[in-house]
C-alpha positions, 0 to 999 in steps of 0.5 A: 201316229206310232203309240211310242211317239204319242206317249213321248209328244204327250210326256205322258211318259218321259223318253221315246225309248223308254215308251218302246220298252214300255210297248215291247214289255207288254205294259202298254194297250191300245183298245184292250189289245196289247200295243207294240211300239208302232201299233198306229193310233188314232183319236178316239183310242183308248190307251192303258199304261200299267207302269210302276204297280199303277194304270192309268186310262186316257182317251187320245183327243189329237195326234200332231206331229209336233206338241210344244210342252205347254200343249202336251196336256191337250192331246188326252183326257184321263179316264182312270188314274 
């Protein structure tokens, strides 16, 4: 799955479009390595999100293609906030 859609199926950020701006800013990493928009990830990843002067650690646990809202929790575990 495209990190861009993960961040939007997992509301970790709120809009596709604006997880693509977070990628192609730099602000996002997969594994320590700067992620683009359609860097594929997988479970057992480790993203970073540097947004708003803050970083946060998850470690991806699913990937589905479709998450209900009451779901979206359960595709990471936070690392550090």
């Amino acid at each position: 799955m495209r990190i861009d859609k993960f961040l939007k199926n997992s509301r970790l950020i709120k809009r596709r479009t604006v997880s693509k701006a977070a990628c192609d800013s730099g602000r996002i990493a997969v594994n320590g390595q700067v992620a683009k928009a359609g860097t594929q990830i997988k479970e057992g990843d480790i993203i970073t999100l540097s947004m708003g002067g803050s970083t946060q650690k998850v470690k991806v646990l699913a990937t589905p293609e479709h998450v209900r809202k009451e779901d979206a929790e359960n595709l990471y575990s936070v690392i550090e906030s």
